[in-house]
C-alpha positions as CSV (number, residue, x, y, z in Angstrom):
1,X,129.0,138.8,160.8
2,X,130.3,135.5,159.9
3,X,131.4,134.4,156.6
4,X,127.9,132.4,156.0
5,X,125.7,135.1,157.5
6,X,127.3,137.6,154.3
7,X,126.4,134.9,152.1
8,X,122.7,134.3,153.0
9,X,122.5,138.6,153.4
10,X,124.0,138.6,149.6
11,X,121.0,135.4,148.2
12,X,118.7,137.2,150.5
13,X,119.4,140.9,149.1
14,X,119.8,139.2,144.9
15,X,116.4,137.7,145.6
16,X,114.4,140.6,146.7
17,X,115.8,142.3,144.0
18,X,114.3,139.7,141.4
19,X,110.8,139.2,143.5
20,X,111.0,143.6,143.3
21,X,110.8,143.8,146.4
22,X,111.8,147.6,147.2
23,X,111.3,147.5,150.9
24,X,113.2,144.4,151.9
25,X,115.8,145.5,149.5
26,X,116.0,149.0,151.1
27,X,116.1,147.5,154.4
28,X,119.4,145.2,153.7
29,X,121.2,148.4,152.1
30,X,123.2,150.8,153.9
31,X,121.6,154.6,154.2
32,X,124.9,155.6,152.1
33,X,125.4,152.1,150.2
34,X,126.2,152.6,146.3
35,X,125.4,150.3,143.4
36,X,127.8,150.0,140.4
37,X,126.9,149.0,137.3
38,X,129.2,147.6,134.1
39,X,130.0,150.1,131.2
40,X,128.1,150.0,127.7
41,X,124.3,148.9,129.2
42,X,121.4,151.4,129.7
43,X,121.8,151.4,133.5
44,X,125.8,151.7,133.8
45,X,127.4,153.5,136.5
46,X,127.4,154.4,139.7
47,X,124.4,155.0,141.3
48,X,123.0,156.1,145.0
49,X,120.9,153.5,147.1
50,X,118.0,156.1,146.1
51,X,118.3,155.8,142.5
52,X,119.1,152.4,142.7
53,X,115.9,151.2,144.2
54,X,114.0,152.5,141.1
55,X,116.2,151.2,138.4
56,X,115.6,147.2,139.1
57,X,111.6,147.8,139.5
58,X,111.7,149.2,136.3
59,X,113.9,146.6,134.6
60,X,111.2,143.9,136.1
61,X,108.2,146.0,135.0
62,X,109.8,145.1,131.5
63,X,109.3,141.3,132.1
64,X,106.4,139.1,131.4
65,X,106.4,136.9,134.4
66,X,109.1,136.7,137.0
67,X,113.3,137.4,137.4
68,X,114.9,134.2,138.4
69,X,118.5,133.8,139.1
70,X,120.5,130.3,139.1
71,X,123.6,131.0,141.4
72,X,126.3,128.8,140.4
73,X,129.5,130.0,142.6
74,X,129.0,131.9,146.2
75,X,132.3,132.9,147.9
76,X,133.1,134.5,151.0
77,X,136.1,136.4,152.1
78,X,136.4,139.4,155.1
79,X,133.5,141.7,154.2
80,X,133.1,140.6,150.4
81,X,130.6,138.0,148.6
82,X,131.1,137.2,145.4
83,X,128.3,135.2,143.2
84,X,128.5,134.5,139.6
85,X,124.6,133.9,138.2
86,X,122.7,132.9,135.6
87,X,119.3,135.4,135.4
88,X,116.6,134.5,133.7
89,X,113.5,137.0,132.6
90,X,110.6,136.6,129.9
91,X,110.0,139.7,128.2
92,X,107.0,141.3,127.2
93,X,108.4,142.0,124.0
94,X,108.7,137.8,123.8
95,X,112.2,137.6,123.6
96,X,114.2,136.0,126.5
97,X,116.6,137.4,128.7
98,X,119.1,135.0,130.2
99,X,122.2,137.0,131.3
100,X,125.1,136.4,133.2
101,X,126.0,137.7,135.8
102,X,129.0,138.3,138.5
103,X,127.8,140.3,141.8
104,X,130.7,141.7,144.0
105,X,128.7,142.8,147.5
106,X,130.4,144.8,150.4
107,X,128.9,144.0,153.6
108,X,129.5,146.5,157.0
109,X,128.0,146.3,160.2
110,X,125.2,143.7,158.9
111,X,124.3,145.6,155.6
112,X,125.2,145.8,151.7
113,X,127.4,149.1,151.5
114,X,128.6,148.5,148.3
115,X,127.9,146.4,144.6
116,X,129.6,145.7,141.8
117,X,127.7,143.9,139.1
118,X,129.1,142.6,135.9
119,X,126.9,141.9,133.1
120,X,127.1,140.3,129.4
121,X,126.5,143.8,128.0
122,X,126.0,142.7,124.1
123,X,122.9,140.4,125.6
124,X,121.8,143.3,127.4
125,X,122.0,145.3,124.1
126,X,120.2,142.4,122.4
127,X,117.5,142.2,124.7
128,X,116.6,145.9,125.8
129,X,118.7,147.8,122.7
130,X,121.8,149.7,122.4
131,X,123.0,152.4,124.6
132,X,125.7,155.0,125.3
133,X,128.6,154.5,126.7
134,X,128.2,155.2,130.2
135,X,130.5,157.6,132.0
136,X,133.3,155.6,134.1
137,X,132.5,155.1,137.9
């Protein structure tokens, strides 16, 4: 794939995630593709395509209205796309989540193999409440 085909598959695959849309989401993953997530946040690690196609439905079933992300930097280089963000997400609860974000995507042979996502953990602890350390991926 070319440098600007892994770019639209990365905005393509971030905003399935945030409509929650499971099966497109599935469908640009790898059968073996992994998704790791920062230390110190209820969801950190490194989790299995499997797992992580319930963890962001559950995360959006939290919201009162949709998740939107403002991309501010996309970069391509060999297999990797990198994307800082902005995401934004009412919550029931009424407060307002509006985290940053870095995504680091591994594409092979037309799908995401691999994520790395790195959050603004003590927002995330603000928003959704304090967690565990999570074990190191």
């Amino acid at each position: 794939m070319t440098l600007e085909a892994n770019k639209k598959l990365a905005l393509d695959f971030l905003g399935a995630v945030a409509a929650g849309n499971v099966a497109a989401v599935s469908a640009m993953m790898a059968d073996d593709a992994t998704w790791w997530v920062m230390p110190s946040t209820p969801l950190s690690g490194t989790h299995k395509k499997d797992v992580f196609l319930t963890m962001f439905p559950h995360v959006l079933e939290l919201g009162d209205g949709p998740l939107t992300y403002r991309f501010d930097e996309v970069t391509a280089e060999g297999n990797r796309v990198s994307l800082t963000a902005k995401g934004h997400l009412k919550m029931k609860s009424g407060k307002v989540y509006n985290g940053d974000y870095h995504f680091l995507l591994f594409i092979e042979d037309g799908k995401i193999a691999r994520g790395k996502e790195y959050v603004d953990t003590a927002h995330i602890a603000e928003i959704f409440g304090a967690s565990a350390e999570a074990e190191p991926a």
